[in-house]
N, C-alpha and C positions, 0 to 999 in steps of 0.2 A: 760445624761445617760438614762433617762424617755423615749427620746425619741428615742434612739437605741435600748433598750428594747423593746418598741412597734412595731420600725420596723422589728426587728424576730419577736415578733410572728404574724405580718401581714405577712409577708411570707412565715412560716409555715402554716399558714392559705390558702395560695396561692397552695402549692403544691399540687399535687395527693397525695388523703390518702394511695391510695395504691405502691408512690414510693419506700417504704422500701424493697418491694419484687429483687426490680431492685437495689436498693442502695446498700442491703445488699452484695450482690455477684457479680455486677460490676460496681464498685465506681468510681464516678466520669463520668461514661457512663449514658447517655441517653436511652431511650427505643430502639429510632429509630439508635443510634449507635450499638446497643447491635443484631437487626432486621439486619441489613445491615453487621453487621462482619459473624452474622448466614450464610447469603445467601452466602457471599463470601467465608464460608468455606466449601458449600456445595458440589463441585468437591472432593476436597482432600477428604471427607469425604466416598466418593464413593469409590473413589481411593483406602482408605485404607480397605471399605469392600469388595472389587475384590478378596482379601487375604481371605475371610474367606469361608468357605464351603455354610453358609447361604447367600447369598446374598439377598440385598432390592429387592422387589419384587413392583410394581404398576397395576391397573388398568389403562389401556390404554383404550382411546377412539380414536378410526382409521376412525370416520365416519360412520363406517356403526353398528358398535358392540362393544362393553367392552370387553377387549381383557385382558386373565393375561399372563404379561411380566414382566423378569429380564434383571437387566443390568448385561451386559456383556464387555460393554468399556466404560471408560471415556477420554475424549479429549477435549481441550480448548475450554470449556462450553458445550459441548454438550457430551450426554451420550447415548450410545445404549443400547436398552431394547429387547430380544429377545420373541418371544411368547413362552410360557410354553405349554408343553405337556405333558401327562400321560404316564409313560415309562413300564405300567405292574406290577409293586411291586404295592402291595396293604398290609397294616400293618391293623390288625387284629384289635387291641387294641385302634388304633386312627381311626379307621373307616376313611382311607383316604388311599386317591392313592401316590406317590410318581410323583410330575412333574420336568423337565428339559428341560434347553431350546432349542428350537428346531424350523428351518422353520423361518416364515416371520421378519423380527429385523424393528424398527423404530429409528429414530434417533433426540433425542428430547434435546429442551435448559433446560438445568439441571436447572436453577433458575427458571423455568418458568413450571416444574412439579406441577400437582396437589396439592396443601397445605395441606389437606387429607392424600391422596395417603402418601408424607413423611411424616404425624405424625403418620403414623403406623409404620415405622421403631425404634422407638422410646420408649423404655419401662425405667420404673423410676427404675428400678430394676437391670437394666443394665447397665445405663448411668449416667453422672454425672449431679449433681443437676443444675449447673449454663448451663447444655447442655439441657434441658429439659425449662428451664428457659428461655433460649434466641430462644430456637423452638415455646414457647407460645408467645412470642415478635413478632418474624416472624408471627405468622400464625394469629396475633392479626392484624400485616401491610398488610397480606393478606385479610381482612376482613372474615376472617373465626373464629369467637369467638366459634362457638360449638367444634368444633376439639382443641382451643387452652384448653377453658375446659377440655375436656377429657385429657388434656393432663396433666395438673396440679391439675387436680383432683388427678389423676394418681400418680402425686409427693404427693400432701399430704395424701394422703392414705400410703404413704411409710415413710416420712417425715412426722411426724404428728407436731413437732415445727413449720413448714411452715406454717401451717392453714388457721392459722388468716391473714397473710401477702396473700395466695393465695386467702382468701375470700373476700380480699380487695380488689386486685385486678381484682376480677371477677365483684365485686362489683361495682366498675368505669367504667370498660370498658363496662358495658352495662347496668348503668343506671340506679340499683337495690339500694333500701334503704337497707341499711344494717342492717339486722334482730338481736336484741337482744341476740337471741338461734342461732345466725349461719344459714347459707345456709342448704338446706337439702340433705341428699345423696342418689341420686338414682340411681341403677342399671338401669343396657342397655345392649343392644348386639345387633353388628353386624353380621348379618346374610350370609351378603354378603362374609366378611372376618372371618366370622366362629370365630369373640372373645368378650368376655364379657367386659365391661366397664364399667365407674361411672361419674357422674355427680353433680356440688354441684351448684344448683341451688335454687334462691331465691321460696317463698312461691308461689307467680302468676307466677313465669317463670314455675315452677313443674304442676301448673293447665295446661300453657298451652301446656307444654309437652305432659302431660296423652289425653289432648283433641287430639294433630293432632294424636298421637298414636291410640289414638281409632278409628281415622276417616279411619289412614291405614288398622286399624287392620280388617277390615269387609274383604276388595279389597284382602289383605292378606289372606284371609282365601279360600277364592275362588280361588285361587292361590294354597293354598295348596290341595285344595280338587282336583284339576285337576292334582299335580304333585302324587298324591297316584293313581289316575285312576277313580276316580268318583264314586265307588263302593266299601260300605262299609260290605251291607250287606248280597250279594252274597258267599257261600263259596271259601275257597281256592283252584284255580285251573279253577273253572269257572266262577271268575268278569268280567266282560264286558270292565273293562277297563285295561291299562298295566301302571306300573309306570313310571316317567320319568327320573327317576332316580336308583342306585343300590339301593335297598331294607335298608345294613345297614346304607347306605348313606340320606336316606330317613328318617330314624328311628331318626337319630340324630339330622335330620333337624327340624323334628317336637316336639321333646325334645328341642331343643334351641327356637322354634317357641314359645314355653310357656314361656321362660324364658324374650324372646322380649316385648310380648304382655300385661307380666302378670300385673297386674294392672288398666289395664283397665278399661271400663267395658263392651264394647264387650265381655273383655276373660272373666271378672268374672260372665257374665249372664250365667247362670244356664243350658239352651238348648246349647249355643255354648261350655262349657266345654265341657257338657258330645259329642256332635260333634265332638272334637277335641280327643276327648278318644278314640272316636270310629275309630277313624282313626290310633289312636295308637293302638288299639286292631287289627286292621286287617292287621296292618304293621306285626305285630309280628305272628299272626297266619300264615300270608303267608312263613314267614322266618324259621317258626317250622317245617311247612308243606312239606318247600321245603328240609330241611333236613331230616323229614325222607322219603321221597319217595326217595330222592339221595342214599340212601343205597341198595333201592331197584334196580334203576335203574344201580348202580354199580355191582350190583349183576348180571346181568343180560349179562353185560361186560366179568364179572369173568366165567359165565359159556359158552362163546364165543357166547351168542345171542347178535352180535353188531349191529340188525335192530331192535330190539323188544328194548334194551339197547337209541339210537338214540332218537328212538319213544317218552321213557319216560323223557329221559333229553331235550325232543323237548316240550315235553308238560310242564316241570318245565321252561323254560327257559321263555315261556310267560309271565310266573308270575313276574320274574328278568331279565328283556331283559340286565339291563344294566352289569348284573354281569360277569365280563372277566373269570374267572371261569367255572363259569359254562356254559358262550358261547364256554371255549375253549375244555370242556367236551364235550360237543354235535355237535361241530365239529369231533374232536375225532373220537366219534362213527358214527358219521356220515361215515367219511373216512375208518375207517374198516368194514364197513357195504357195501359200494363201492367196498372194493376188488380193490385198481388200481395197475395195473401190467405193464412193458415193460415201466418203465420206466416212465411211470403216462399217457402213450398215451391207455391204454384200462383202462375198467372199468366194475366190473360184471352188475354191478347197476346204470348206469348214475346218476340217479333220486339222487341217496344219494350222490352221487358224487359232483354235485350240489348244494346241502343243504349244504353240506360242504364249499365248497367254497363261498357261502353267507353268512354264520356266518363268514369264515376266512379276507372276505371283510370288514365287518364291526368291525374286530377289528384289521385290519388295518387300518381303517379309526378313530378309538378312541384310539388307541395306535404307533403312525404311527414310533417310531423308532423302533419297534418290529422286528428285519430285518425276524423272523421267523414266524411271520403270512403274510408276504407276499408271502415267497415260499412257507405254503403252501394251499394259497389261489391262485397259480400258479400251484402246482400241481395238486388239484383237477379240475380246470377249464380246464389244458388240457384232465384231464381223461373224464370230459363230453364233449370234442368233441370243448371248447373253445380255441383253440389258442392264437389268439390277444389277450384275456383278460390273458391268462395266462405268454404270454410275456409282457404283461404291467408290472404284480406284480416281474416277474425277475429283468426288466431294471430296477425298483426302486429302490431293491437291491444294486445294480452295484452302479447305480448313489449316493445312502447315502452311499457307502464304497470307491468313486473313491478319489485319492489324498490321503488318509486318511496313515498315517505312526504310529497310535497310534490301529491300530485295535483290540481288544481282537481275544483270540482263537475261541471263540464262531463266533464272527462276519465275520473271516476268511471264518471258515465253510461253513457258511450262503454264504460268498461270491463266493466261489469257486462252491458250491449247484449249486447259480444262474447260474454261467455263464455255468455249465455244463445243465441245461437243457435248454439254449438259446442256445446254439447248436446242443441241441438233435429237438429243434421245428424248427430249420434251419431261 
């Protein structure tokens, strides 16, 4: 009996301290059983989000760029991801565009997605525990421990009886003596994918966290200072540089930029705060600035000066090149300022005429299912005298509504537009 007794507890002694995590919620399974059911049910799982409005979304790498793509089919093992584009809806509130898929698809082996890329579909809030459970299993056999982290961080922040079972097994899987006081919890945020996270990491793993963070955090900053334009302390209207991004889009990024960094001590040296303020002070002044001079130049609209109107939404839009808004504003005026008559084949103004069709260019080119910045970045190009570029933007038309039996009213419009000025340009 002595000696049956000693044989458990030499094999309690044997097991992973942290097998309870995996015991308790699938008994009898193995880690690598629990990894291997995950991956195989990772079709059907697709499958069933086809059905919902949101669908999983990945960073795709094509070779040449990081592409954002959803899927759009799943098929025996392999799933198609279509490139996401910006459809023009811009929400006010979440400071974001609204995207849809659109244009080039890739067709990728579903088990063989980024490990990443799937633990971001995955919120503990949503999902069930033993599905979150068996995603840190998988992404543990992928050798991706910082993602399986996050991810059961995730659970026990919502699940707080899990804890101690997830700090074991954080604690095994990479090697950490397990701290008296527990793991510590540290915020994070991806920048990339615009969301806050947490982290329970040992005492040295958190040192060397804050280290490579602050190694990023310099190369980061310099990064930011080129996406605001380089130029903080020029007034509004005349900085030297243009941002690279929409203004409140920019705003946000530099607000999550703090939340990334904070801790540091890049961020917490005293010259780079107030730097990083400053960036945030001239984000904001620029965004004051451009609204009230937009009342003026509205005004300007309202008492029919649509060149003097042009002018002023031409000199704010420098400041927010990337604002669809306000490019489609100063196209606009541009186009009433033009005067195009017979049809879009004369034009009082070529010059404005022109300006317009280069703003309506480029938001075709950043909103490309727009079917209505194509025509009329097709009708200004014929009023200045452009043809060919002005049947390019029809045929595109045509060609995004051809075969189509689902078309809205809108898009009809748009189509029948097209095809009547492709035979007005013969």
């Amino acid at each position: 009996m002595l000696r049956l007794g000693a044989l458990i507890v030499a094999v309690l002694l044997c097991s992973p301290v942290w097998g309870g995590l995996v015991d308790k919620h699938f008994s009898g399974k193995t880690e690598t059983d629990v990894a291997a059911e995950f991956e195989a049910g990772m079709g059907k799982f697709l499958e069933a989000r086809l059905k919902e409005d949101l669908k999983p979304r990945i960073w795709h790498d094509n070779g040449r760029e990081h592409v954002w793509v959803e899927v759009i089919e799943v098929k025996q093992g392999e799933s198609t991801w279509q490139t996401l584009v910006r459809d023009g809806r811009w929400y006010t509130e979440l400071k974001r565009y609204v995207y849809v898929p659109y244009g080039k698809s890739y067709k990728l082996n579903t088990v063989e997605l980024p490990p990443a890329e799937v633990a971001s579909w995955y919120r503990s809030k949503y999902r069930l525990t033993e599905e979150m459970i068996a995603l840190a299993c998988w992404l543990a056999g992928k050798q991706d421990l910082l993602a399986a982290n996050h991810v059961l961080t995730d659970l026990a922040t919502h699940k707080t009886d899990l804890r101690a079972d997830v700090e074991a097994w954080l604690c095994e899987k990479n090697a950490w003596a397990a701290p008296a006081d527990g793991l510590q919890l540290i915020d994070t945020f991806d920048l990339e994918r615009d969301r806050p996270g947490q982290l329970l990491l040992s005492k040295d793993a958190a040192t060397e966290h804050y280290k490579a963070l602050d190694k990023d955090a310099k190369k980061a900053f310099k990064e930011l200072e080129k996406l605001q334009g380089g130029d903080v302390k020029s007034k509004p209207g005349y900085r030297r540089g243009q941002p690279a991004m929409r203004l409140l889009v920019l705003q946000d990024y530099v607000d999550n930029f703090d939340r990334k960094y904070a801790g540091t001590p890049y961020f917490e040296k005293k010259g780079n705060k107030e730097d990083i303020a400053a960036i945030q002070a001239a984000i904001k002044a620029d965004i004051d600035w451009i609204e009230a001079e937009g009342f003026k130049a509205a005004r300007l609209g309202i008492e029919d000066d649509w060149g003097g109107a042009a002018k002023a939404y031409d000199i704010l839009l420098r400041s927010d090149p990337h604002n669809n808004e306000l490019m489609q504003l100063t196209a606009e005026a541009f186009n009433k300022a033009a005067v195009v008559t017979d049809g879009a084949r004369k034009a009082e103004d070529k010059e404005a005429a022109r300006s317009a069709a280069l703003i309506y260019d480029r938001l075709s080119a950043d909103f490309p299912i727009v079917l209505a910045y194509h025509n009329h970045a097709g009708v200004n190009w014929l009023a200045c005298g452009e043809a060919k570029k002005a049947k390019q933007h029809h045929e595109e038309v045509i060609r995004m509504t051809e075969d189509r039996k689902d078309l809205t009213e809108n898009e009809q419009k748009n189509r029948d537009f097209a095809a009547g000025q492709l035979k007005l340009i013969g």
